[in-house]
PDB file of N, CA, C and O in Angstrom:
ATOM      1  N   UNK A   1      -6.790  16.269  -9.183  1.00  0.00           N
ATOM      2  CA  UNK A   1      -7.950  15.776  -9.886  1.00  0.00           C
ATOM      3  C   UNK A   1      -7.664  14.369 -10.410  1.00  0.00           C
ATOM      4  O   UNK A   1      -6.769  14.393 -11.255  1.00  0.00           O
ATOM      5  N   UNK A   2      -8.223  12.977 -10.131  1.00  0.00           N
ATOM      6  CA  UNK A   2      -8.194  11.993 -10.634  1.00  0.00           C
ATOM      7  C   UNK A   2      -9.383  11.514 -11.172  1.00  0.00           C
ATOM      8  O   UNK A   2     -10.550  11.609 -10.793  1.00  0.00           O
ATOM      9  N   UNK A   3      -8.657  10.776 -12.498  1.00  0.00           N
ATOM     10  CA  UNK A   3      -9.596  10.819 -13.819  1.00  0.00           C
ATOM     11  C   UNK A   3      -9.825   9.313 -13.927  1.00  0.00           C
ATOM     12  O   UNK A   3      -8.961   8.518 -14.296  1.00  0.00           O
ATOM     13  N   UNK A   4     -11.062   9.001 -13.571  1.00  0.00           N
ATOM     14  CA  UNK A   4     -11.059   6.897 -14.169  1.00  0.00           C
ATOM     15  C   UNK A   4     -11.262   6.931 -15.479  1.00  0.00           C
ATOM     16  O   UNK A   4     -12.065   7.632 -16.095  1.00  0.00           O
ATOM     17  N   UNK A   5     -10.402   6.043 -15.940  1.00  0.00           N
ATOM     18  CA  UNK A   5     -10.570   5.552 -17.486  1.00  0.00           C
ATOM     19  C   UNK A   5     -11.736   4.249 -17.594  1.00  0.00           C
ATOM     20  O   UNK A   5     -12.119   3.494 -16.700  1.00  0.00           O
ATOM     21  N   UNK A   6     -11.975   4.286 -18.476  1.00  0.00           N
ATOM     22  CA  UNK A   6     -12.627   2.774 -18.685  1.00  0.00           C
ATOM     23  C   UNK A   6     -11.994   1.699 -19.308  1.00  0.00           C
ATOM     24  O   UNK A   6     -11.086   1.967 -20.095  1.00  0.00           O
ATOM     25  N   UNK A   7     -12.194   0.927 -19.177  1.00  0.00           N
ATOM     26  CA  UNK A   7     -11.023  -0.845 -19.599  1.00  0.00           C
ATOM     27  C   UNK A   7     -10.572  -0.637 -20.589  1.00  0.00           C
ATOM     28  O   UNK A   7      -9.362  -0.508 -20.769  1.00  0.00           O
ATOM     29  N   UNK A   8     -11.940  -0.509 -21.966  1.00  0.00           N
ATOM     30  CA  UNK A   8     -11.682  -0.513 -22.867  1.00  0.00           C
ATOM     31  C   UNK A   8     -11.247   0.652 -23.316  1.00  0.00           C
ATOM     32  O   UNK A   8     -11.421   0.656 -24.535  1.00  0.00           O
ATOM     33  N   UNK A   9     -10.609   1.981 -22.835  1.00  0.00           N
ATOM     34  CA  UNK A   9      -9.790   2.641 -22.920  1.00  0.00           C
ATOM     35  C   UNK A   9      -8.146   2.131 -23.295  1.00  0.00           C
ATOM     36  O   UNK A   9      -7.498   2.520 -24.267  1.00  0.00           O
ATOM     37  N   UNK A  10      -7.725   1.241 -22.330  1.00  0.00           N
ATOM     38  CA  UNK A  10      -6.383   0.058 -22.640  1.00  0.00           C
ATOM     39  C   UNK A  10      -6.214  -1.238 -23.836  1.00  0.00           C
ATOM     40  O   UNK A  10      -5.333  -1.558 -24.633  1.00  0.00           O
ATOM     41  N   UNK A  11      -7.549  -1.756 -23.476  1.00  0.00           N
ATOM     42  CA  UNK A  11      -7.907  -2.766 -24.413  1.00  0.00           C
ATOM     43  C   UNK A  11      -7.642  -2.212 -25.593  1.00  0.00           C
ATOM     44  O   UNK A  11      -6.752  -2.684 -26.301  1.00  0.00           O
ATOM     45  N   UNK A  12      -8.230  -1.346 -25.902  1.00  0.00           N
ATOM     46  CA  UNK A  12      -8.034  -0.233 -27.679  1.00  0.00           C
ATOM     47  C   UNK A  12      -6.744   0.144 -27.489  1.00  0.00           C
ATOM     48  O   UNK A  12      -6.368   0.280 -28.653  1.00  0.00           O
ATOM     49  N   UNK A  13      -5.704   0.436 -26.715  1.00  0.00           N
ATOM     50  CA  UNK A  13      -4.732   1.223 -26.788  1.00  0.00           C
ATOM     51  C   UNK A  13      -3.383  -0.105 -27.299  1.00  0.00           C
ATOM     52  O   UNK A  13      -2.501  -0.015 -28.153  1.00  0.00           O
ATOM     53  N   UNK A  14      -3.763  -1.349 -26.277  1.00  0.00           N
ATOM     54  CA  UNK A  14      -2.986  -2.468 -26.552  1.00  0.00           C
ATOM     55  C   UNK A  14      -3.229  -3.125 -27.932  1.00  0.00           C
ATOM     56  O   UNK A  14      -2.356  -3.575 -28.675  1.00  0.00           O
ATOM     57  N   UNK A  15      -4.882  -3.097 -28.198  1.00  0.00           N
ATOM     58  CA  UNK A  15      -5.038  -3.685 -29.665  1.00  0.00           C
ATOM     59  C   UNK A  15      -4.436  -2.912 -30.927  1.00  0.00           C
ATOM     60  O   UNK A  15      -4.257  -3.553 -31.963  1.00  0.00           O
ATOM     61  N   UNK A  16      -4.117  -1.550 -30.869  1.00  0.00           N
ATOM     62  CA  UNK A  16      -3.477  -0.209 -31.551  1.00  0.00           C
ATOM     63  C   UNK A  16      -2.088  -0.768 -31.780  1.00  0.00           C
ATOM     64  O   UNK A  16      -1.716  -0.986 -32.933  1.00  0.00           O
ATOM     65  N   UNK A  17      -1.264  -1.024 -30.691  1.00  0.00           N
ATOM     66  CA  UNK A  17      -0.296  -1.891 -30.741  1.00  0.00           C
ATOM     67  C   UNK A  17       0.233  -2.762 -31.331  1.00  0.00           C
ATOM     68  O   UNK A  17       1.319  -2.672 -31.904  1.00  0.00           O
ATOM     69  N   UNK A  18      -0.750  -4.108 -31.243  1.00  0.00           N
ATOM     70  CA  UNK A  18      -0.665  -5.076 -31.669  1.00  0.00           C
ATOM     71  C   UNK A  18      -0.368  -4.891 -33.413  1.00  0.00           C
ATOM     72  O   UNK A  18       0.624  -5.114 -34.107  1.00  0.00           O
ATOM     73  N   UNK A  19      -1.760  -4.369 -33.717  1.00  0.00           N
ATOM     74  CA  UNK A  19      -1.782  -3.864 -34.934  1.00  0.00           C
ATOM     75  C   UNK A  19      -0.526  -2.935 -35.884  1.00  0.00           C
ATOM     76  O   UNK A  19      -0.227  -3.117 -37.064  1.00  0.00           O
ATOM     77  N   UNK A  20      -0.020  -2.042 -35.040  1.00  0.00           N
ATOM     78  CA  UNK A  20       1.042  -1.967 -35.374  1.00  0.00           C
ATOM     79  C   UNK A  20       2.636  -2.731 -35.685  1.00  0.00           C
ATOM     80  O   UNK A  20       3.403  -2.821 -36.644  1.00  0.00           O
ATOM     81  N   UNK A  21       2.597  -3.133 -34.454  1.00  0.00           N
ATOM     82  CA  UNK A  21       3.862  -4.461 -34.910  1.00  0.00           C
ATOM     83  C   UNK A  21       2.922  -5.270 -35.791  1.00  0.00           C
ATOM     84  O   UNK A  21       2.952  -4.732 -36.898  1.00  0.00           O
ATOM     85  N   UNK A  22       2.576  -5.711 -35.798  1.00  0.00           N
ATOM     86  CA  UNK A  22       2.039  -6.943 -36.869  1.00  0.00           C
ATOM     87  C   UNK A  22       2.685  -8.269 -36.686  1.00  0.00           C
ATOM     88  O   UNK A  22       2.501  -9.114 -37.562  1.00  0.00           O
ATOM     89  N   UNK A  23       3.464  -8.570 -35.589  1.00  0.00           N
ATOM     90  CA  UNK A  23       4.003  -9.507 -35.510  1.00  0.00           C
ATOM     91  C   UNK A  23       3.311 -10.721 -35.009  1.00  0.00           C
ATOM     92  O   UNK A  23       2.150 -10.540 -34.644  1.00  0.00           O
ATOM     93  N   UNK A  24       3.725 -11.755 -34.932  1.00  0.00           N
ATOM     94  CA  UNK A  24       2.896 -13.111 -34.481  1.00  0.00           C
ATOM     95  C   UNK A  24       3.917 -13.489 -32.723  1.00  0.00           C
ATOM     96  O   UNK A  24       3.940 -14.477 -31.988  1.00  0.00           O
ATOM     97  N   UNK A  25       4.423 -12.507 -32.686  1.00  0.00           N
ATOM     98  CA  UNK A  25       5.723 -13.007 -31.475  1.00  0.00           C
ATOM     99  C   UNK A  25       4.775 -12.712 -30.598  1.00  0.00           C
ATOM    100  O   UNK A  25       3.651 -12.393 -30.986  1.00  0.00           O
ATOM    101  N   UNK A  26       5.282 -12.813 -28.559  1.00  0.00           N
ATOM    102  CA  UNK A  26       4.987 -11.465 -28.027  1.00  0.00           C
ATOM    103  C   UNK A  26       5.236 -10.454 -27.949  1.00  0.00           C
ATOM    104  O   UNK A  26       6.434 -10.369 -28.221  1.00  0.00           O
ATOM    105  N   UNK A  27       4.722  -9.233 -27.663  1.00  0.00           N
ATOM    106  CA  UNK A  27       5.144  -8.190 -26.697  1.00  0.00           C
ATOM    107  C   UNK A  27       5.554  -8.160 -25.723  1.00  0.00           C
ATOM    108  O   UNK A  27       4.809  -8.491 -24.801  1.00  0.00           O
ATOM    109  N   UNK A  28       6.836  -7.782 -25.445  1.00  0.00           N
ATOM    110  CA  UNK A  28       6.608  -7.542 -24.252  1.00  0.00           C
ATOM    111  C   UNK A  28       7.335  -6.814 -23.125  1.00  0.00           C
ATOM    112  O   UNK A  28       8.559  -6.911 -23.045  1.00  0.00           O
ATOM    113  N   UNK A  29       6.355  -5.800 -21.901  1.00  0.00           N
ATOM    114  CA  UNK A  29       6.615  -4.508 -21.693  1.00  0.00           C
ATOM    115  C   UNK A  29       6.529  -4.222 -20.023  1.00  0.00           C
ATOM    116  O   UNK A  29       5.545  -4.365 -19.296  1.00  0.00           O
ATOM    117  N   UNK A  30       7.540  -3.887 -19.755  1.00  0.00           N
ATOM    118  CA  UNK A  30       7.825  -3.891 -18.417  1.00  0.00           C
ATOM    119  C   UNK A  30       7.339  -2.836 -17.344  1.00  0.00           C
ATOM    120  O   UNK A  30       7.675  -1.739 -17.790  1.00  0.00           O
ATOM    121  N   UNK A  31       6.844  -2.712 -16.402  1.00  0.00           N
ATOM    122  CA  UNK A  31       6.556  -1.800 -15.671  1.00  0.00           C
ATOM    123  C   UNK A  31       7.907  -0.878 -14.866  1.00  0.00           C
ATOM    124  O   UNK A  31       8.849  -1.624 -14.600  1.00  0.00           O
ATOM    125  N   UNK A  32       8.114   0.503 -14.479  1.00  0.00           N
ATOM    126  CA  UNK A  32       9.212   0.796 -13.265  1.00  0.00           C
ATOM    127  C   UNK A  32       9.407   0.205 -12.461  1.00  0.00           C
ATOM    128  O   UNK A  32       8.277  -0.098 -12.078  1.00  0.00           O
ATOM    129  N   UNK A  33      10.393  -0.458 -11.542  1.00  0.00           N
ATOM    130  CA  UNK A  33      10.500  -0.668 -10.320  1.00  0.00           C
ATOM    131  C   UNK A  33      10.555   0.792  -9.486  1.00  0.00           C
ATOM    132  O   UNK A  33      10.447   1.989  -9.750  1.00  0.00           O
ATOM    133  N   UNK A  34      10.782  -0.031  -8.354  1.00  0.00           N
ATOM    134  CA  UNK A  34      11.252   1.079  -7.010  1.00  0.00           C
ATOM    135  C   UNK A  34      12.552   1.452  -7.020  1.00  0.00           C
ATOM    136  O   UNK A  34      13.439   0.714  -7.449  1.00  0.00           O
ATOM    137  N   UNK A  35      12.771   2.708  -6.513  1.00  0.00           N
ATOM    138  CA  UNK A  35      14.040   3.077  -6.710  1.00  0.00           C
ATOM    139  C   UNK A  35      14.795   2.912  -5.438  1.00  0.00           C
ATOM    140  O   UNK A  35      14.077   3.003  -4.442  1.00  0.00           O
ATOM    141  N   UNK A  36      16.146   2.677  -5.196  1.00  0.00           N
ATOM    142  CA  UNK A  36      16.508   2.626  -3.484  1.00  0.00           C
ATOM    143  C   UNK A  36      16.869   3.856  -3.525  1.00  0.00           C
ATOM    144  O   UNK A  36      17.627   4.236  -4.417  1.00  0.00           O
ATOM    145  N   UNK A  37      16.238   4.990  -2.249  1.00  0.00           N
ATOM    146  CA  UNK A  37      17.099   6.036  -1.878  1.00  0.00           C
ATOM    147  C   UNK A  37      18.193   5.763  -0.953  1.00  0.00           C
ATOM    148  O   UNK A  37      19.282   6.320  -1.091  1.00  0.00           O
ATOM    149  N   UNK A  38      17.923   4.823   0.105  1.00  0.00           N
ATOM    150  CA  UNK A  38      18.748   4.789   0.878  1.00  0.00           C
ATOM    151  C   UNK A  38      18.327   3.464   1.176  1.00  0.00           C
ATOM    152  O   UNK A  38      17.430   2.728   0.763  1.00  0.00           O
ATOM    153  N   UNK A  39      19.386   3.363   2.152  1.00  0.00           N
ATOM    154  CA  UNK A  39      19.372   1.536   2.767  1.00  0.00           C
ATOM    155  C   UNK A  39      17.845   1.112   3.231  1.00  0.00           C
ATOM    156  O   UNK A  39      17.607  -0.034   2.848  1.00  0.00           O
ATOM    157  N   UNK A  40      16.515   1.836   4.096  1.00  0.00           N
ATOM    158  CA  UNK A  40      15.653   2.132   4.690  1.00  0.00           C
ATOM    159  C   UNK A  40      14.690   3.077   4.099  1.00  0.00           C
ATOM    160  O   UNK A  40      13.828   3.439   4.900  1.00  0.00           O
ATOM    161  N   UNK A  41      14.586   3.654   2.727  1.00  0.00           N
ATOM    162  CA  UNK A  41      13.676   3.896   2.178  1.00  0.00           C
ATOM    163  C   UNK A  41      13.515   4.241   0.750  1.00  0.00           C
ATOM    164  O   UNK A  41      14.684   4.482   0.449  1.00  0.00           O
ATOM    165  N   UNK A  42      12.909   4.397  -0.183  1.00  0.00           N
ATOM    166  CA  UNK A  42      12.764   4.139  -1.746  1.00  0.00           C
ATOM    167  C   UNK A  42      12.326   5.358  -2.297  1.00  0.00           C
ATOM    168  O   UNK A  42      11.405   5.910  -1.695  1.00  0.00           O
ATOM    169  N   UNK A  43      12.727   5.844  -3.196  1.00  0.00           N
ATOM    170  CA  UNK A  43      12.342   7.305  -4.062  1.00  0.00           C
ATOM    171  C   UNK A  43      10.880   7.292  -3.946  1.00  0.00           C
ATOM    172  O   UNK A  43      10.566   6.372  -3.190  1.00  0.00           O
ATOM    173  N   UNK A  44       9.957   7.866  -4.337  1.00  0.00           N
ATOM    174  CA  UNK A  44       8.344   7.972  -4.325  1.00  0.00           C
ATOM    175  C   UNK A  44       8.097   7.324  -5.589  1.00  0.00           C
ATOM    176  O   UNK A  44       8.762   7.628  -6.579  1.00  0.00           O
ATOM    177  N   UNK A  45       7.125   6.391  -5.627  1.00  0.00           N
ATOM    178  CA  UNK A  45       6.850   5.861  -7.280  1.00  0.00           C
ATOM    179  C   UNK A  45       6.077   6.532  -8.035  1.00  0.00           C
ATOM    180  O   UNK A  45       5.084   7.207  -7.764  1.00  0.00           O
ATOM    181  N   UNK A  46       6.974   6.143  -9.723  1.00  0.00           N
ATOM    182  CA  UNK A  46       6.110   6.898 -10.422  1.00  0.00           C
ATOM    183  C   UNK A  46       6.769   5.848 -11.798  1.00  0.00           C
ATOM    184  O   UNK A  46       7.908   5.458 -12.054  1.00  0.00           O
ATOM    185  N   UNK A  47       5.024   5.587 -12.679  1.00  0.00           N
ATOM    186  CA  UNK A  47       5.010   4.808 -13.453  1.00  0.00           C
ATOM    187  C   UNK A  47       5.795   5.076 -14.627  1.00  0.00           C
ATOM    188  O   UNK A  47       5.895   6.274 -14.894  1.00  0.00           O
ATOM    189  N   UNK A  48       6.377   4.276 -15.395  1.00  0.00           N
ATOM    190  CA  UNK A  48       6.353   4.463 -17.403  1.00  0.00           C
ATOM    191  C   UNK A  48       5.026   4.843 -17.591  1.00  0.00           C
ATOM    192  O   UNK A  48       4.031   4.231 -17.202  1.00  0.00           O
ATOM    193  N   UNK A  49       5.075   6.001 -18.275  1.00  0.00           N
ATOM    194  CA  UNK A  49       3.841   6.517 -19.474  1.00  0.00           C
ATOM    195  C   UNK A  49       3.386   5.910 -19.943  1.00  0.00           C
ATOM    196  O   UNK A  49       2.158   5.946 -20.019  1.00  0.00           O
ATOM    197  N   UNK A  50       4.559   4.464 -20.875  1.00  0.00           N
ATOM    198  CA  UNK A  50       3.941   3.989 -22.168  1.00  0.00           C
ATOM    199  C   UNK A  50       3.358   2.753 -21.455  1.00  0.00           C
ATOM    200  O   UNK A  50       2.348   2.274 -21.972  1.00  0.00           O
ATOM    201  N   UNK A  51       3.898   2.100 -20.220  1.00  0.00           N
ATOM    202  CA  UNK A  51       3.077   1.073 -19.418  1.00  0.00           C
ATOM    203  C   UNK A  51       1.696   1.481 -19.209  1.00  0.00           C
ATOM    204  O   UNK A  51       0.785   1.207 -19.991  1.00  0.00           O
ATOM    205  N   UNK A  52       1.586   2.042 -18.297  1.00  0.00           N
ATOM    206  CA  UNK A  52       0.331   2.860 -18.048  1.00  0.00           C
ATOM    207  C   UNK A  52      -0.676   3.070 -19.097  1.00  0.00           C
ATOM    208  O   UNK A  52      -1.771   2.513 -19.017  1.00  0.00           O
ATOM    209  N   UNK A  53      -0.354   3.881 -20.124  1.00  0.00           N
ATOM    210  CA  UNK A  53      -1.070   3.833 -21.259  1.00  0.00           C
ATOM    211  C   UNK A  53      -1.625   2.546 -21.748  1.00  0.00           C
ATOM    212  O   UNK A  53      -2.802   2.469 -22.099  1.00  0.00           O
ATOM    213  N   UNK A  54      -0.839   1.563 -21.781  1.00  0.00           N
ATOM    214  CA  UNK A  54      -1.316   0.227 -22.421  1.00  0.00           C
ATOM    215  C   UNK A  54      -1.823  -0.547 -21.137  1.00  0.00           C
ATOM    216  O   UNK A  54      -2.267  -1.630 -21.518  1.00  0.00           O
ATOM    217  N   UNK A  55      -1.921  -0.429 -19.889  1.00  0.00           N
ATOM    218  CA  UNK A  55      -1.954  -1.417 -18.714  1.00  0.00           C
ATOM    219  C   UNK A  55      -3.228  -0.304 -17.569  1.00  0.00           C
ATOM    220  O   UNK A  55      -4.093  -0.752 -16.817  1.00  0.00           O
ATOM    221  N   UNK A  56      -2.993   0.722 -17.754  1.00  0.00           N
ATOM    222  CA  UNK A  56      -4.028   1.384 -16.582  1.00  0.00           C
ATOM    223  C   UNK A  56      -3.526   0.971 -15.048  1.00  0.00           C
ATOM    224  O   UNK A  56      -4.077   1.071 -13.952  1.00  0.00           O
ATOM    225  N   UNK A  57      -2.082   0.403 -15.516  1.00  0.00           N
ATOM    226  CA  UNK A  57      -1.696  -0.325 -13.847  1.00  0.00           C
ATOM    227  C   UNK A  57      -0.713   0.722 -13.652  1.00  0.00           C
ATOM    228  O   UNK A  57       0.085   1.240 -14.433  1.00  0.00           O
ATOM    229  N   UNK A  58      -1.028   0.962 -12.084  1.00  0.00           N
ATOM    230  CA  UNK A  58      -0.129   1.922 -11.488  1.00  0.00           C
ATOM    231  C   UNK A  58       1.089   1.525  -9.977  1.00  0.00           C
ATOM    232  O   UNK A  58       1.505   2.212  -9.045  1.00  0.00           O
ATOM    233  N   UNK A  59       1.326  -0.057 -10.442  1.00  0.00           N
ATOM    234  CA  UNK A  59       2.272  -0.625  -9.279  1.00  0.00           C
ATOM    235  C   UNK A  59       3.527  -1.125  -9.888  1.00  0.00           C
ATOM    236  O   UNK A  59       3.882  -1.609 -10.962  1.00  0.00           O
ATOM    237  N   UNK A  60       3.888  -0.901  -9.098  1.00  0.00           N
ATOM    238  CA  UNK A  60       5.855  -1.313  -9.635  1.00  0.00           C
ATOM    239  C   UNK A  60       5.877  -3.153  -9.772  1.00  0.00           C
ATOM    240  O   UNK A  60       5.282  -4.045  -9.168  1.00  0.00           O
ATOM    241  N   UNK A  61       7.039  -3.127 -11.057  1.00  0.00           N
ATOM    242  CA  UNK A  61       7.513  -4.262 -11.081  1.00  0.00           C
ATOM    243  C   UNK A  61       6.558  -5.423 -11.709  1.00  0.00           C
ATOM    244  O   UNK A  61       6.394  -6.558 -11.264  1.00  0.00           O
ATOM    245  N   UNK A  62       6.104  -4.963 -12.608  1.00  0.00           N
ATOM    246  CA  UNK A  62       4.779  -5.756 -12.875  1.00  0.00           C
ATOM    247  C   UNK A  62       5.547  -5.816 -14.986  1.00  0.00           C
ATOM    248  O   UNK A  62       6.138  -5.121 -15.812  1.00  0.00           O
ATOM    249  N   UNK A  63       5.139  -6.710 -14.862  1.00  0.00           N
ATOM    250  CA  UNK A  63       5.735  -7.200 -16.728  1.00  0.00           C
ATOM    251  C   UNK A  63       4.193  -7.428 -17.909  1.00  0.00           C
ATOM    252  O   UNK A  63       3.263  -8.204 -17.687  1.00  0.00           O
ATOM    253  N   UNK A  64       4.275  -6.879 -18.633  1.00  0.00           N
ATOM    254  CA  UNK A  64       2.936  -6.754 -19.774  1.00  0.00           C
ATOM    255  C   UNK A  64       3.127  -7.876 -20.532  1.00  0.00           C
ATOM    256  O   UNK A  64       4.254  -7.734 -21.007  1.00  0.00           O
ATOM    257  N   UNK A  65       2.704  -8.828 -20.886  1.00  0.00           N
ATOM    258  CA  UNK A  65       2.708  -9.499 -22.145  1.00  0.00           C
ATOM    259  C   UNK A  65       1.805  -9.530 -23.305  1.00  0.00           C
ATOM    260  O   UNK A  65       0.697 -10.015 -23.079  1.00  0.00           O
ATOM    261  N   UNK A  66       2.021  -9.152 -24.394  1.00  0.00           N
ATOM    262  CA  UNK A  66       0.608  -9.618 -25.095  1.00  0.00           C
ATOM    263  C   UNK A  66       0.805 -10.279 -26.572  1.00  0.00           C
ATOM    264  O   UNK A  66       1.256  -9.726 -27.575  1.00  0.00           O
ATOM    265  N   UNK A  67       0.422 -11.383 -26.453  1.00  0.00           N
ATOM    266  CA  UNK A  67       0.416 -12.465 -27.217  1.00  0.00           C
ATOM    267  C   UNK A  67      -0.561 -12.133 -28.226  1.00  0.00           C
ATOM    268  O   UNK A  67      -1.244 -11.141 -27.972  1.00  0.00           O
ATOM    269  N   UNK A  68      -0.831 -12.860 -29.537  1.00  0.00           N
ATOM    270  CA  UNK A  68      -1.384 -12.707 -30.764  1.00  0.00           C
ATOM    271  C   UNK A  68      -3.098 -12.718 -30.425  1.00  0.00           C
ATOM    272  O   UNK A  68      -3.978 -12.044 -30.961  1.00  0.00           O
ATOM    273  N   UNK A  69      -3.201 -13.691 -29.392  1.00  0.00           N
ATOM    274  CA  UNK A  69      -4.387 -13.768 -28.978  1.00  0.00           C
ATOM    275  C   UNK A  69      -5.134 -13.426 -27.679  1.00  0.00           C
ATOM    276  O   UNK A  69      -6.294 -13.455 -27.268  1.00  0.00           O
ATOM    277  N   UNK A  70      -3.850 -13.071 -27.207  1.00  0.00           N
ATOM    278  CA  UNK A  70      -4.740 -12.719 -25.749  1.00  0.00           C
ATOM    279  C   UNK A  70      -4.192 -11.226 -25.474  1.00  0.00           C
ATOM    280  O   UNK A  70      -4.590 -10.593 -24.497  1.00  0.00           O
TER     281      UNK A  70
END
């Protein structure tokens, strides 16, 4: 069963965040890579929770930033 979220499902989850640190720095939050099984092929992917949760992105190797304002 696959479930679409809506944007602002993340948007609220990252602004939750923000709000919590309280900081003026960035954030910032890395996605899984790929794993090597062998020389010729890679474990099956599967995301960070807490990426996902804040990003709705489900591809490897991808880096979150979030700045005070954006």
């Amino acid at each position: 069963m696959k479930v679409d979220f809506p944007s602002d499902f993340f948007a609220n989850n990252r602004q939750k965040l923000k709000e919590l640190v309280g900081a003026k720095l960035p954030i910032i939050i890395t996605a899984n890579s790929l794993l090597q099984r062998g020389i010729d092929s890679a474990y099956p992917f599967h995301q960070d929770a807490n990426f996902w949760y804040l990003s709705g992105i489900n591809d490897p190797e991808i880096v979150l930033v979030l700045a005070e304002d954006r």
